[in-house]
C-alpha positions in Angstrom: 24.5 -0.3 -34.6 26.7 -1.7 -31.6 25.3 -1.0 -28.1 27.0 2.6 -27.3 28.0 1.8 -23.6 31.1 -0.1 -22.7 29.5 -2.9 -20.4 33.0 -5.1 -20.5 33.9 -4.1 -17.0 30.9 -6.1 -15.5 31.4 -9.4 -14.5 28.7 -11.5 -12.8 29.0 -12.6 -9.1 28.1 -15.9 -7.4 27.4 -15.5 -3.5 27.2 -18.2 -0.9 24.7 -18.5 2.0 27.9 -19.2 4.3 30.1 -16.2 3.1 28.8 -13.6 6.1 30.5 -10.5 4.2 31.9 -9.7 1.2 35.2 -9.3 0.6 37.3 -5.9 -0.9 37.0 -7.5 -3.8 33.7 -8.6 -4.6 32.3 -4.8 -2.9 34.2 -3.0 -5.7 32.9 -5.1 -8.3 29.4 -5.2 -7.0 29.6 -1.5 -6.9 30.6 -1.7 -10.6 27.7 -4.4 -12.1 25.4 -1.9 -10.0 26.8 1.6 -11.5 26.7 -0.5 -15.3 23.2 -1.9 -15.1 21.8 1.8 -13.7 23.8 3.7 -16.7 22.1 1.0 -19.0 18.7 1.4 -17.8 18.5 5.2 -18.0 20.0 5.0 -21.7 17.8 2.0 -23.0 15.2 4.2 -21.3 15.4 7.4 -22.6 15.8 6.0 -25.8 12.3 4.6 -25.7 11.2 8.3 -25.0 12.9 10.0 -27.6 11.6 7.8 -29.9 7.7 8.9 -28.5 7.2 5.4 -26.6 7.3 6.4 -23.0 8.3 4.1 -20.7 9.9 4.2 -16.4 13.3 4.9 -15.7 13.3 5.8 -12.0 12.0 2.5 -10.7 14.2 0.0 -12.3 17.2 2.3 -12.1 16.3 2.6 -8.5 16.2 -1.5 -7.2 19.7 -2.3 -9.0 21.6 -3.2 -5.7 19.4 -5.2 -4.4 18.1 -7.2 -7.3 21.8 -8.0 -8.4 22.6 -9.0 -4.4 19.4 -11.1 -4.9 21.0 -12.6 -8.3 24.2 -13.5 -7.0 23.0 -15.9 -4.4 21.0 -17.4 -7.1 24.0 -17.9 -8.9 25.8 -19.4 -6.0 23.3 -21.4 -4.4 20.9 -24.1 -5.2 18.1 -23.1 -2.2 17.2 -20.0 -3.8 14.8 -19.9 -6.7 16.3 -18.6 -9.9 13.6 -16.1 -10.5 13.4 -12.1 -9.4 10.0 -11.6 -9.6 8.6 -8.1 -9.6 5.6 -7.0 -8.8 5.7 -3.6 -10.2 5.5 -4.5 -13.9 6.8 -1.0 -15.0 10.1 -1.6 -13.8 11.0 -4.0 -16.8 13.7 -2.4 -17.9 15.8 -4.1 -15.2 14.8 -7.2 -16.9 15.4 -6.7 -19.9 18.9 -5.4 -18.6 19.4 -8.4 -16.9 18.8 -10.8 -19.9 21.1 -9.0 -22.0 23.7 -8.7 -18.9 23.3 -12.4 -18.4 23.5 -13.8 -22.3 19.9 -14.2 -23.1 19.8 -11.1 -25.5 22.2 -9.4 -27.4 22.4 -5.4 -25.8 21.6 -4.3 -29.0 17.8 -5.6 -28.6 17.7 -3.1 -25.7 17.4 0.0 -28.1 14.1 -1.6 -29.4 12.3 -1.3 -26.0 8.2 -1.1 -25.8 9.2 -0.6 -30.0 6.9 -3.0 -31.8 7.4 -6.7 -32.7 10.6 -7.0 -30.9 9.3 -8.5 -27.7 10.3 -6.0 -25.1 7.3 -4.5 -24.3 6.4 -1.9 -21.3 5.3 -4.9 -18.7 7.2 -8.1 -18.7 5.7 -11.1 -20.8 6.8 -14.5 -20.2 9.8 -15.2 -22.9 12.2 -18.2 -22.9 13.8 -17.2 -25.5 14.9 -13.4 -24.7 15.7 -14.5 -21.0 12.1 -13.1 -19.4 11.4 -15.4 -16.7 7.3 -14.4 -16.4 4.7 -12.2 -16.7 4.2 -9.7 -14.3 0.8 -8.4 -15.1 -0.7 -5.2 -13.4 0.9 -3.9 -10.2 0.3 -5.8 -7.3 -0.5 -9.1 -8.5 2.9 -11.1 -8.0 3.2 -11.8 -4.5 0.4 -13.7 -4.1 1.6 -15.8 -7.2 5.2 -16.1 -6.0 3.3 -17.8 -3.0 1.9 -20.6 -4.9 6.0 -21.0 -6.7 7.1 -21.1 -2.9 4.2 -24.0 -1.9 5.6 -25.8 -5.4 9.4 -25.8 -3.6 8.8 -25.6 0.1 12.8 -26.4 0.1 13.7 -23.1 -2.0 14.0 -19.3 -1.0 11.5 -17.4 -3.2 12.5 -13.6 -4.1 9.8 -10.9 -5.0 11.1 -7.1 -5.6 7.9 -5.5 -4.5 7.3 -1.3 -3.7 5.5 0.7 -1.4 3.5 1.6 -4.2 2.4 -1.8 -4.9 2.0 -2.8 -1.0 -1.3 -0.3 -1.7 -2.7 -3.3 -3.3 -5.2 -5.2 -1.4 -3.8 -8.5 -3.5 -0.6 -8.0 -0.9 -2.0 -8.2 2.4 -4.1 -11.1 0.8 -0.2 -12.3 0.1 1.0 -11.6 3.2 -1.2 -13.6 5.7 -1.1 -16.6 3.6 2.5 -16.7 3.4 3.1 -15.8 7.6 0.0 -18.9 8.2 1.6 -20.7 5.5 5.2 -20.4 6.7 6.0 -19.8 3.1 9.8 -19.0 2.1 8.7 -15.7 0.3 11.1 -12.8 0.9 10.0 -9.5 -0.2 12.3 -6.9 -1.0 10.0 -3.2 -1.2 11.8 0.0 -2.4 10.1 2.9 0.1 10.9 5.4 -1.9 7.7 7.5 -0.8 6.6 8.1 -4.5 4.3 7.2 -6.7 2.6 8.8 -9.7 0.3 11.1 -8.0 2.7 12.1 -5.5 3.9 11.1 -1.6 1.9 8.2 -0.2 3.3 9.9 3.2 1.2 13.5 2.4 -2.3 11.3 0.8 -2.1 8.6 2.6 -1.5 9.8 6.4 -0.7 7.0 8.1 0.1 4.5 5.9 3.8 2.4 7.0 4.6 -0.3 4.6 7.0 -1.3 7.5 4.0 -1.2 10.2 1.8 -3.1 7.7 3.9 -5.9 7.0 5.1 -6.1 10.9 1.5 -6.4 11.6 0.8 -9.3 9.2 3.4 -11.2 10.9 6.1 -11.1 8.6 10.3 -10.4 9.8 11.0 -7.0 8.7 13.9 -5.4 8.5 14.3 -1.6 7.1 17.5 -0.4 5.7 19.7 1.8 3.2 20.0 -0.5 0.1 22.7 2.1 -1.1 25.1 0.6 1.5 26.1 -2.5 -0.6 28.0 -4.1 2.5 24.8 -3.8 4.7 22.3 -4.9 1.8 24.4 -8.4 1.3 24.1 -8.8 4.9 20.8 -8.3 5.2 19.5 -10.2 2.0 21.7 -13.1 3.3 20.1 -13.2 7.1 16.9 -13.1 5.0 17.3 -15.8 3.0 19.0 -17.8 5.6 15.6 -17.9 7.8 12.7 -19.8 7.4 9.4 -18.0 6.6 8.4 -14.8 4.8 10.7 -12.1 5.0 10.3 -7.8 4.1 13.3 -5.9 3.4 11.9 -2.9 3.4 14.8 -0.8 1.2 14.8 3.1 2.1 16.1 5.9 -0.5 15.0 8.2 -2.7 13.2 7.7 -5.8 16.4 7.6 -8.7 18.9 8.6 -6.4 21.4 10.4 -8.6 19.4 11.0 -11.6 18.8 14.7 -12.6 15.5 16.2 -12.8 13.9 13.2 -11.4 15.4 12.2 -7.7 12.4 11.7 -5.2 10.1 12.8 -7.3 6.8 11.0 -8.8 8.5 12.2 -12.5 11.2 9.3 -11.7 7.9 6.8 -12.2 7.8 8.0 -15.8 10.4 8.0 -19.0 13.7 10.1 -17.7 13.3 13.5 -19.7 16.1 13.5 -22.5 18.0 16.8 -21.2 18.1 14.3 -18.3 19.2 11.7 -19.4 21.8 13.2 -21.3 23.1 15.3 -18.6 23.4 12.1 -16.7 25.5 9.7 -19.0 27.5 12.7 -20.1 28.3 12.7 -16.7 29.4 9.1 -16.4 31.5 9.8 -20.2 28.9 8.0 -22.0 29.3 10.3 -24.9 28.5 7.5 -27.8 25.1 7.5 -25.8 24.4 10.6 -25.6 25.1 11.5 -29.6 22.4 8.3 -30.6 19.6 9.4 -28.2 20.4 13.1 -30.4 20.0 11.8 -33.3 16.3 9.6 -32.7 12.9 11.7 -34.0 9.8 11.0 -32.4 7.6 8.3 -34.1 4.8 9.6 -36.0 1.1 9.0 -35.0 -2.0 7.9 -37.0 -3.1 10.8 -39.1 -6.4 11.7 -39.8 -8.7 10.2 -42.2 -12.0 10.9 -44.5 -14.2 12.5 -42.5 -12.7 13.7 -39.6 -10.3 16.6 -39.1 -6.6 16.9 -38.5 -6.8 17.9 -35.2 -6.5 15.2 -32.5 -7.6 15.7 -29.2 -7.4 13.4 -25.8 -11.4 12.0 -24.5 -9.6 11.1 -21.3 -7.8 14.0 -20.4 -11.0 16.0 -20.8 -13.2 14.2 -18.6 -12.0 16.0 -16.1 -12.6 19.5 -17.6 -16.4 18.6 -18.2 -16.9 17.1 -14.6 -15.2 20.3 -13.4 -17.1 22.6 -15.1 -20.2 20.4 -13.7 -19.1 20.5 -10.1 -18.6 24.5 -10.5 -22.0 24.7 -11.4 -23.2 23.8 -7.9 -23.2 26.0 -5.2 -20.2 26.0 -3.5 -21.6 25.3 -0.1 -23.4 22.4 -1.4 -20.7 20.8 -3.5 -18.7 18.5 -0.6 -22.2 17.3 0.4 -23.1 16.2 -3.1 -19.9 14.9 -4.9 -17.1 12.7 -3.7 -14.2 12.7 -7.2 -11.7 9.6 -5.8 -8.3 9.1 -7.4 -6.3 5.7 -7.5 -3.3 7.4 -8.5 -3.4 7.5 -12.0 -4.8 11.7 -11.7 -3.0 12.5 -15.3 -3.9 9.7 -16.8 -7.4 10.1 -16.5 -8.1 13.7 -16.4 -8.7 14.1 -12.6 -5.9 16.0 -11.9 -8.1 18.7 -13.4 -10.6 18.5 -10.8 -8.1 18.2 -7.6 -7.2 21.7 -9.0 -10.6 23.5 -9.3 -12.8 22.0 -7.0 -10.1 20.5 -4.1 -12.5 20.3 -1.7 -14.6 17.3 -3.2 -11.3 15.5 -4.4 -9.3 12.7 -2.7 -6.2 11.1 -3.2 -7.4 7.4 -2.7 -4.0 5.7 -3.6 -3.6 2.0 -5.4 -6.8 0.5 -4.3 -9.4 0.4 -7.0 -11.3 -2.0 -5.1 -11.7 -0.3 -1.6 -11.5 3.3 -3.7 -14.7 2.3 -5.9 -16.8 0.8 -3.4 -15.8 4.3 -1.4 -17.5 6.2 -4.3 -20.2 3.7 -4.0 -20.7 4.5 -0.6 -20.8 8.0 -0.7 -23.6 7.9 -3.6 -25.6 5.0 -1.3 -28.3 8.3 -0.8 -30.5 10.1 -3.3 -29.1 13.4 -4.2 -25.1 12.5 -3.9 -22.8 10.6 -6.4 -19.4 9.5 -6.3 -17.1 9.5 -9.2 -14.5 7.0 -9.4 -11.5 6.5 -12.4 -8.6 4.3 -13.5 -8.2 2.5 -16.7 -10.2 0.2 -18.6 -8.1 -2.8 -17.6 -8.5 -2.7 -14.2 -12.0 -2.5 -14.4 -11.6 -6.4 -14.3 -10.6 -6.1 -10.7 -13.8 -4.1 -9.7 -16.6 -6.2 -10.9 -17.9 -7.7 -7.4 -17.8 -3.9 -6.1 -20.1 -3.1 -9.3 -22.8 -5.4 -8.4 -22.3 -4.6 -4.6 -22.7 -1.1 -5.6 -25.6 -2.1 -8.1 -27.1 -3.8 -5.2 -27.2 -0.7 -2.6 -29.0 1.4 -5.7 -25.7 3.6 -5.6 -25.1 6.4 -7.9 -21.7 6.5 -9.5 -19.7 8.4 -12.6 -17.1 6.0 -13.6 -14.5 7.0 -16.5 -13.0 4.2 -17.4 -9.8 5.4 -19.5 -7.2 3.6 -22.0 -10.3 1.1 -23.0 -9.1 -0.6 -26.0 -5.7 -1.5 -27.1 -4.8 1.8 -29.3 -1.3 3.5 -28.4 -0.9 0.6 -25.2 2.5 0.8 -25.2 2.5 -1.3 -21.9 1.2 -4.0 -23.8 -1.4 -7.0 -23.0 -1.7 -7.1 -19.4 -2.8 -3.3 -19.9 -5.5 -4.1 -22.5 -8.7 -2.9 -21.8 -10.5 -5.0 -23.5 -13.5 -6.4 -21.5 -14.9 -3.1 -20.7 -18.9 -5.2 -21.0 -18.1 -6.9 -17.4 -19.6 -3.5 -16.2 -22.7 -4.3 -17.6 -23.6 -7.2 -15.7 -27.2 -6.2 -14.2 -29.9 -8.2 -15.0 -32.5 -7.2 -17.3 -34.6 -5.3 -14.6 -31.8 -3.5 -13.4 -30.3 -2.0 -16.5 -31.5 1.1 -16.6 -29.4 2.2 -13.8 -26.3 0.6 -15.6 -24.9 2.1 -18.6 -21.7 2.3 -21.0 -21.1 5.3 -22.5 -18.4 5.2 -25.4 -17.7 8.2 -27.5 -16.7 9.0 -30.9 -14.7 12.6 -29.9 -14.0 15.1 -27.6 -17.2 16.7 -28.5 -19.7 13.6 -28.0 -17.7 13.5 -24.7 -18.9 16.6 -23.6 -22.5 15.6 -24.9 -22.5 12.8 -22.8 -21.0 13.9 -19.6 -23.1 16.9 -19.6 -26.4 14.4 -20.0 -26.0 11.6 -17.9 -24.2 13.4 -14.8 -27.4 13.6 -12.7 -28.8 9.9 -13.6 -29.1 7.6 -11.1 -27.2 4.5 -11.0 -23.9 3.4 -12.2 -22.4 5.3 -15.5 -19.5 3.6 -17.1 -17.6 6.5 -19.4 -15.0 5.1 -21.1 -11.9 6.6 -23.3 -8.5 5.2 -24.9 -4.7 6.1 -24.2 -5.0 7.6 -27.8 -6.0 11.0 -28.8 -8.8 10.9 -31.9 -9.6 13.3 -34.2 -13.2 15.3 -34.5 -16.0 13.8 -36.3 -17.3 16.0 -39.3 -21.0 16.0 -40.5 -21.2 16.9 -44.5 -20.7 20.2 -44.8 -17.0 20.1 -43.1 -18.6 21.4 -39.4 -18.0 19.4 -36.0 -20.7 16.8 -36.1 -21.2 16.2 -32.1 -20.7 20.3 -31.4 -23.5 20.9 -29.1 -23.0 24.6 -30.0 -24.2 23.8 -33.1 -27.5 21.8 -32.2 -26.1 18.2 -31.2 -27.9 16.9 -28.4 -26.9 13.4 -27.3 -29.6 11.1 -26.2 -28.9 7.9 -24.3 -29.4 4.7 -25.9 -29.7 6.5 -29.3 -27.2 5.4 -32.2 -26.1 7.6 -34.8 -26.2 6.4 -38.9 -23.4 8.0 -39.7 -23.6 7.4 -43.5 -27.0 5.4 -44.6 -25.9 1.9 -47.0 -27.7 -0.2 -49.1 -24.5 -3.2 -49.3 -24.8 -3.5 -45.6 -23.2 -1.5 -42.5 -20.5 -1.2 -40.4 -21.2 -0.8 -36.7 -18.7 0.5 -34.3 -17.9 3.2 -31.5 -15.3 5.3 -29.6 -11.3 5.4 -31.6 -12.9 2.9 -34.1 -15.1 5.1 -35.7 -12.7 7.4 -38.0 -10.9 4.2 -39.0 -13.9 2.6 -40.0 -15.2 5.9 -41.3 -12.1 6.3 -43.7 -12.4 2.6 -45.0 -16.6 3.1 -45.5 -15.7 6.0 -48.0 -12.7 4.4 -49.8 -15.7 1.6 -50.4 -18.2 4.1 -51.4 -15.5 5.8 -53.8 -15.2 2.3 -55.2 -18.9 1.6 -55.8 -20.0 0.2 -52.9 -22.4 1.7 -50.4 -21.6 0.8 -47.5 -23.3 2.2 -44.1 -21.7 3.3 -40.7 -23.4 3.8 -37.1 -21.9 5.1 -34.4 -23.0 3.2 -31.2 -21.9 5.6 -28.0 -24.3 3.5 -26.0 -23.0 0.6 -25.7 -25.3 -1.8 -23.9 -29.0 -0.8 -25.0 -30.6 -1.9 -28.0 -31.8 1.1 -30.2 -34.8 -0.8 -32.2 -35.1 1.9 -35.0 -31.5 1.6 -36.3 -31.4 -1.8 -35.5 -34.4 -2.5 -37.7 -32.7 -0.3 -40.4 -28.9 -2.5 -39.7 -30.6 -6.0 -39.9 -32.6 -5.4 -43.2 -29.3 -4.3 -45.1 -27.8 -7.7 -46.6 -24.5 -7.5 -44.7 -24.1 -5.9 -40.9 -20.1 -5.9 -39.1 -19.4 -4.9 -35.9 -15.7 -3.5 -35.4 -14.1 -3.0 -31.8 -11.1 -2.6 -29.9 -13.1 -5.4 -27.4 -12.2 -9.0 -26.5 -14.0 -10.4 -29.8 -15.3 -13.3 -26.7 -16.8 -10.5 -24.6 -17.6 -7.3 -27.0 -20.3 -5.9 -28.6 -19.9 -8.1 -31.6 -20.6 -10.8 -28.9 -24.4 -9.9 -28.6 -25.2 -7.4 -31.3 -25.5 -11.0 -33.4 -27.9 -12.6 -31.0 -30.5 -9.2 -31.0 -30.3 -9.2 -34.3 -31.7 -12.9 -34.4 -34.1 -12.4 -31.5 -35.7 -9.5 -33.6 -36.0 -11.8 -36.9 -33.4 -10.3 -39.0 -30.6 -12.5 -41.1 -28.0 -10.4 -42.7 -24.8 -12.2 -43.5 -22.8 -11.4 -39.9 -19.3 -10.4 -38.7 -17.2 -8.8 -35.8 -13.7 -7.6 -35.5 -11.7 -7.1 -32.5 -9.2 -8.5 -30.5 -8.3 -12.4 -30.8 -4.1 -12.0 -30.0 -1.8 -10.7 -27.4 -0.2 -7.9 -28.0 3.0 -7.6 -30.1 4.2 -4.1 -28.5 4.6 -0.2 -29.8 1.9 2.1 -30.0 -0.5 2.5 -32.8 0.3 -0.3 -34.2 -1.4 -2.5 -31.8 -4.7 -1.9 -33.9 -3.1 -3.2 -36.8 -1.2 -6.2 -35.2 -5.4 -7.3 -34.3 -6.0 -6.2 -38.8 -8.0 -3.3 -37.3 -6.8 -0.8 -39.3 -8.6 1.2 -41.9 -7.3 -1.2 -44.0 -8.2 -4.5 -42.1 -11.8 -3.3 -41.4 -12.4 -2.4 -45.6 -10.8 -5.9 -46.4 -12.8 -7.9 -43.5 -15.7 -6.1 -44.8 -15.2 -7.0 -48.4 -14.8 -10.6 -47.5 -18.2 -10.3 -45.4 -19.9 -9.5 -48.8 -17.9 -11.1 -51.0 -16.8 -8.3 -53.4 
């Protein structure tokens, strides 16, 4: 279908350097390209939620003035670097607005956003071809990069949109000094809108001034009301006429205008459809509003052989177990003994649950894995206290000199590590978490007080929470974006119930089904996939075995011995395939003397965008893993 907004009233401006102030003219049609691109974005939006994809509205929607000021002077200048740069990678629905504003994409592409194979995914990936100028990567992580791009043209005005959310990052204030020591021609344009995901910076984070902060590095700051267009061309052009880094810091609230969702943390998310309809009905968008009507929500992987039809979410119940955990200890004893530290992804990871129940061991830490995990650290430096510290799986990457500091000082430490994997990533590669093993980077002396803890369901969850809560050391727990259904045993019941007699026992893998063609070994949102395409093989005639391996980094001899005599042994992951389980369980089976024939699945490629079907874009799916199996044996 054609794209259901009228766009034929925006016309693209070129400024000049010289021009102090824009004319009658050029403010009415400003004010137009602004109002067009912010319609767009909520519609292109809010189709990618009706559709069950998620996505952000509020952010992009919000820095629409100042990115098309920014754009213009691109357009009419040669001194400033023809790149926007964001460093909040959620807000790339402004660039995939501004490709199709500018020619590089047909608007019609936009109603495929974070949809699979069609290149618009939830962060921005380098693409020539549709008009995206570079990769963003995780929040926080493009200043310091659009420093080295202003070293490479010391002549040209580099432009980063940045946020006060982002400016949590310790990667900025790295940013900062070395572009104020540097001189560097970085100007930094930060929407202070006061939100972010787990609420006001201004309430958990007393104290914190994005304009003090970037005064105090030595940058010139200048704060003011980006909604004024007149003001915000002045004020992008006396930045960009200096010499040195720059900080507009840009004041307003959080999707000003937008129903439902102005100044609040619900503007970081998708725009509600009621929303978003009340909204373009408003601006007479009425071809808009009748398509989003008419979308149904994608449908989600359904269950399989062996497990039941209910799903449920590991991460989101993480934080019901440690609750329940935390409620067990004495109430005057519980601040003394556990430290829970947010880094403002609560929802995402369950610990919203435990800010609720047990407030007075809970703290809103912000965007600072780094400093917020070596604070958990640090709390659990003394026998008898632990911290407990979350975000997701692929910003455990950023944390791995804070594991082995906190390794170091003997520190005890409950880490849930969600959205390992790739399954339902709908924010796509840079949002992979899939090198999960850097956690378990103790050497062999110290590895009993280091251990990954992956599992199968809700239920082995519980198991595992419940038994490793009071060891020593550092505990990696980790979960995936998706929800997974329940593990059955043979007579239909919950296998990992512990109502029903499961005990879980670190370091112990579970044969799931006994094989005498060989076995597949896998763990976590792998194991009812693999499970479905072990008993489509069985039903065909060949016995094929499965283990579950919710311990991810120790060797359990006795099933080992039992894997390596069976002629053919896979490993299957949602890992890096370079870093993963299938990296090592190879070598211990060599070490130990065994030979079976030998494969691993996991993750070789980027990303290619939707939900589900990032597992079978990597040929993990129930299908992939009985075919890769098949080949393995040759049958």
């Amino acid at each position: 279908m054609s794209f259901p907004i009228d766009v034929g009233a925006y016309k693209p401006l070129s400024f000049d350097l010289s021009q102090e102030r824009l004319t009658t003219e050029q403010l009415k049609q400003l004010e137009t390209n602004v109002a067009l691109y912010r319609d767009t974005i909520i519609f292109l939006t809010a189709v990618a939620g009706a559709k069950g994809y998620s996505g952000h509205s509020g952010g992009p929607y919000s820095i629409v003035p100042e990115t098309l000021v920014a754009e213009a002077f691109m357009r009419g200048t040669d001194v400033v670097y023809p790149v926007c740069f964001d460093e909040a990678g959620h807000r790339v629905a402004l660039q995939y607005a501004l490709a199709a504003f500018n020619g590089d994409m047909p608007f019609e592409k936009l109603l495929h956003y974070r949809e699979a194979n069609h290149g618009l995914y939830g962060h921005p990936e380098r693409d020539d071809a549709l008009g995206i100028k570079f990769s963003s990567g995780r929040l926080g992580h493009m200043w310091p990069f659009a420093n080295g791009v202003a070293m490479a043209h010391p002549e040209m005005q580099v432009v980063v949109l940045g946020s006060d959310g982002s400016q949590q990052e310790g990667d900025d204030a790295e940013a900062a000094r070395l572009a104020v020591a540097c001189g560097l021609n970085v100007n930094i344009l930060v929407d202070d809108n006061n939100v972010t995901i787990a609420g006001h910076p201004s309430e958990y984070l007393t104290g914190y001034s994005v304009e003090k902060t970037l005064a105090g590095h030595g940058l010139n700051v200048d704060s003011g009301n980006p909604e004024d267009l007149a003001s915000l061309y002045g004020r992008v052009r006396s930045a960009l006429s200096a010499k040195g880094p720059n900080a507009l810091i840009n004041r307003r609230p959080m999707a000003p205008g937008v129903p439902g969702i102005e100044g609040s943390h619900k503007g970081h998310d998708v725009v509600p459809t009621d929303s978003a309809i009340e909204y373009l009905t408003a601006k007479g968008h009425h071809e808009a509003v009748e398509y989003i009507k008419s979308l149904n929500k994608v449908s989600g992987p359904k269950g399989s052989r062996g497990v039941s039809e209910e799903f449920g979410s590991n991460r989101k119940e993480f934080g019901v177990i440690v609750s329940e955990l935390i409620e067990a200890i004495p109430a005057d004893e519980r601040k003394s003994r556990i430290c829970v530290i947010d880094s403002d992804l609560e929802g995402s990871t369950g610990l919203n649950t435990i800010g609720q129940r047990v407030p007075e061991v809970y703290v809103k830490g912000g965007i600072m894995e780094r400093g917020n995990f070596s604070a958990a650290a640090g709390f659990g430096f003394e026998k008898g206290r632990q911290g407990v510290f979350s975000t997701f799986s692929a910003f455990l990457e950023m944390v791995v000199s804070e594991i082995t500091m906190a390794r170091l000082n003997e520190s005890n430490v409950l880490c849930h590590f969600s959205h390992a994997g790739i399954d339902d990533m709908a924010d796509n590669t840079c949002h992979y978490g899939t090198n999960i093993f850097f956690a378990d980077n103790a050497p062999d002396e110290l590895s009993n007080h280091n251990r990954l803890y992956f599992p199968a369901d809700r239920y082995q969850l519980r198991a595992i929470v419940r038994a490793v809560f009071d060891d020593p050391g550092l505990r990696f727990v980790f979960s995936t974006r998706s929800n997974v259904p329940y593990l059955l045993d043979d007579a239909g019941d919950l296998r990992y119930d512990e109502a029903k007699g499961y005990t879980f026992e670190p370091g112990k893998d579970d044969i799931i089904r006994e094989g005498s063609a060989g076995y597949i070994v896998t763990y976590g949102e792998m194991i009812y996939r693999a499970l479905d395409a072990v008993e489509r093989m069985r039903e065909a005639g060949i016995d094929v075995g499965l283990v579950n391996k919710p311990t991810l980094n120790v060797v359990d001899e006795t099933t080992l011995a039992t894997v390596g005599a069976s002629p053919a042994v896979m490993v299957v992951e949602t890992q890096n395939t370079r870093t993963g389980l299938g990296s090592r369980y190879g070598t211990w089976l060599i070490e130990r003397g065994f030979s079976p024939k030998y494969a691993r699945q996991g993750v070789t490629k980027q990303g290619a965008g939707g939900l589900s079907e990032h597992v079978i874009h990597q040929g993990l799916g129930s299908e992939g893993i009985e075919a890769s199996f098949r080949a393995l044996i040759g049958s």
